[in-house]
C-alpha positions as CSV (number, residue, x, y, z in Angstrom):
1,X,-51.6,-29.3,-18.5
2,X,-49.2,-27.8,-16.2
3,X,-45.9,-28.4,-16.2
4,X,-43.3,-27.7,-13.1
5,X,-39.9,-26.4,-14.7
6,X,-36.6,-26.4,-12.3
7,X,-35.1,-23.3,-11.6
8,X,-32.0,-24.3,-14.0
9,X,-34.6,-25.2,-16.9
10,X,-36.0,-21.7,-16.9
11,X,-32.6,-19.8,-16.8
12,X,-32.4,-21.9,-19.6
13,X,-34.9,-20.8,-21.1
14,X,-34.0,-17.5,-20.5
15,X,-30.7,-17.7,-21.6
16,X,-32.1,-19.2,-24.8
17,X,-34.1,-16.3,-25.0
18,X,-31.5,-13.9,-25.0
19,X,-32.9,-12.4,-21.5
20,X,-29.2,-10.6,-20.2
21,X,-28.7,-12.1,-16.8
22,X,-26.0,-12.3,-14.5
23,X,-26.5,-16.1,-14.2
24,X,-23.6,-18.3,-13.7
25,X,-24.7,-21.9,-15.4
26,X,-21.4,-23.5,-13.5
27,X,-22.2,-22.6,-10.5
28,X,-26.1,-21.9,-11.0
29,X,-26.2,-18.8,-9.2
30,X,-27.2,-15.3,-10.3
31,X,-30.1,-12.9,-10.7
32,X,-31.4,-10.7,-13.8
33,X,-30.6,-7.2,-13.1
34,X,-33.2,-4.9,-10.9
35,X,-35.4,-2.1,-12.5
36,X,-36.0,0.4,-10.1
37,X,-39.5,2.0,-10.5
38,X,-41.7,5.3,-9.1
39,X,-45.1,5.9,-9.6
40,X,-44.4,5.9,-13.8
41,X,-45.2,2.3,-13.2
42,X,-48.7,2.4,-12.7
43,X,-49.3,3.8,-16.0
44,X,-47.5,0.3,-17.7
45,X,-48.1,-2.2,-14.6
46,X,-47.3,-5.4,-15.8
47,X,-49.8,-7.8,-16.5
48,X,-50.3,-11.8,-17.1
49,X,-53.4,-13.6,-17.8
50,X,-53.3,-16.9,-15.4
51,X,-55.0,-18.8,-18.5
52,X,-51.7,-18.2,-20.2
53,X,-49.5,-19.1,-17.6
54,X,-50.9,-22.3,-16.5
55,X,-50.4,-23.0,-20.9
56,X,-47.6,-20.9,-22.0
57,X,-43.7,-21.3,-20.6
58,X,-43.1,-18.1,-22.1
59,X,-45.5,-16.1,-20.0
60,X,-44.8,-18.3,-17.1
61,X,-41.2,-17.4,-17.9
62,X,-42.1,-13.5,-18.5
63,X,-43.9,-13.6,-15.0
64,X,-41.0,-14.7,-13.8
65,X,-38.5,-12.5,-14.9
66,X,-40.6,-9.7,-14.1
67,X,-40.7,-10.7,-10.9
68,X,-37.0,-11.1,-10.6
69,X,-36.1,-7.6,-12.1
70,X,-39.6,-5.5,-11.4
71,X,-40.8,-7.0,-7.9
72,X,-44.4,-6.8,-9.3
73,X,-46.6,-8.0,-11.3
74,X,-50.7,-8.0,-12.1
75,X,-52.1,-11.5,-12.4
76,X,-55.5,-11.6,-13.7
77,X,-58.5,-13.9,-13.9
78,X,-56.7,-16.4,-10.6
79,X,-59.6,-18.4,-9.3
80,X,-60.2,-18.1,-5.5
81,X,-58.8,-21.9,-4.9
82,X,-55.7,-20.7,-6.6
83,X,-52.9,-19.3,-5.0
84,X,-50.2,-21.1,-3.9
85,X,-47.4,-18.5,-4.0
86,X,-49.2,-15.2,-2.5
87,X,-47.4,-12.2,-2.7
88,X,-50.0,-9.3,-2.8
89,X,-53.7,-11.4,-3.2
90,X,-57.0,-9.7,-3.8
91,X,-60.2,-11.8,-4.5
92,X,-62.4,-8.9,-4.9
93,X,-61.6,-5.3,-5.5
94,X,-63.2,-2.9,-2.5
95,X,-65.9,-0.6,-4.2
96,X,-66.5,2.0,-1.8
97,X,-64.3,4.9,-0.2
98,X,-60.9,4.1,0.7
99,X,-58.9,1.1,0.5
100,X,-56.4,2.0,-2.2
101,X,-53.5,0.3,-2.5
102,X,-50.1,2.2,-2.8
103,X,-47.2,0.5,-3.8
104,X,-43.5,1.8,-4.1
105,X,-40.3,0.2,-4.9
106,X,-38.3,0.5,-1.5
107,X,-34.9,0.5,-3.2
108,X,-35.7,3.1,-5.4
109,X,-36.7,5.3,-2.9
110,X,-33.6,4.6,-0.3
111,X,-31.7,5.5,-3.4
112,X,-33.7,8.6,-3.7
113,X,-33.4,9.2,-0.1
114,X,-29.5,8.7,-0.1
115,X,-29.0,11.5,-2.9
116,X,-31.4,14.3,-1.9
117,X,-31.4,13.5,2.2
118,X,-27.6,11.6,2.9
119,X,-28.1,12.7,6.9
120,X,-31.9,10.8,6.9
121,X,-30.2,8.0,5.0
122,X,-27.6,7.7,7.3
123,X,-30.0,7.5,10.2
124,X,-32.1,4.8,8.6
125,X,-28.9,2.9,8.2
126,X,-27.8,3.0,11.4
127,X,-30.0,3.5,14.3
128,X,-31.3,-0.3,15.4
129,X,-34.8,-0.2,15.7
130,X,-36.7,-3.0,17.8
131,X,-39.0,-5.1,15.6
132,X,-41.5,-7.8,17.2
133,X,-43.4,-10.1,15.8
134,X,-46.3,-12.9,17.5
135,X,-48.8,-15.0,16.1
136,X,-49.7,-18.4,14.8
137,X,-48.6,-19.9,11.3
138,X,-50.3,-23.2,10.4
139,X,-51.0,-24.1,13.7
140,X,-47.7,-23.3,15.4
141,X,-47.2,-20.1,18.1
142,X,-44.4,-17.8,17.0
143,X,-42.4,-15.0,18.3
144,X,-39.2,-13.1,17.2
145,X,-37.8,-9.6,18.3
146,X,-34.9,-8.4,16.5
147,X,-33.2,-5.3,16.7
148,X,-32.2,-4.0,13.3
149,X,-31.8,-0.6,11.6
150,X,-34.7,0.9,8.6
151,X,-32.0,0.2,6.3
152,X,-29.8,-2.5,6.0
């Protein structure tokens, strides 16, 4: 059976797992600190078995966490009426040419950026750039322009 846990019970949990956060329990705010990754990642993705999170709180919690520090995580065996929080979804893996994925942790590389390119960084950070958006979500028409630099 699953079980819906409040954000407070798993901090708890954490906490109670000695996970180091920078969670306030007063004021229940904070975050677990950020792991900044390259391409070493891919050789150790992280991965969870949704079996064992629908019956275990401590993967469910180790998910999480990931999440919170990582940014990514590989769920495996999720049943195609699954899904209800969808970050990066795929049902069935493409077998012919092309279609890789490439993933990169954005922070890392601004950071990277900063130190080896500071003048590029600086432009990222503060030329506005016009973004625009249209569509329909769940029925309803949408569209938003913004004006906002790379990097903010």
């Amino acid at each position: 059976m699953f079980r819906v846990l409040s954000s407070h019970q798993l901090i708890s949990s954490a906490l109670h797992l000695k996970i180091t956060t920078q969670y306030d329990p007063i004021s229940g705010q904070g975050r677990l600190p950020r792991q900044h990754w390259g391409g070493e990642l891919l050789k150790d993705l992280p991965v969870a078995s949704f079996t064992e999170l629908l019956r275990d709180e401590g993967a469910l919690l180790h998910l999480l966490t990931t999440l919170e520090s990582v940014g990514l995580m590989l769920v495996k065996e999720v049943p195609k009426e699954e899904g209800q929080i969808e970050l990066l979804h795929c049902i069935k893996q493409f077998s012919g040419q092309g279609g890789d994925t490439r993933l990169a942790d954005s922070f890392h590389v601004a950071r990277q950026l900063r130190e080896s390119h500071p003048s590029h960084f600086d432009a990222l950070t503060q030329t506005l750039v016009q973004f625009t958006d249209k569509g329909v979500e769940e029925g309803v028409g949408f569209y938003t322009r913004t004006r906002r630099p790379i990097i903010t």
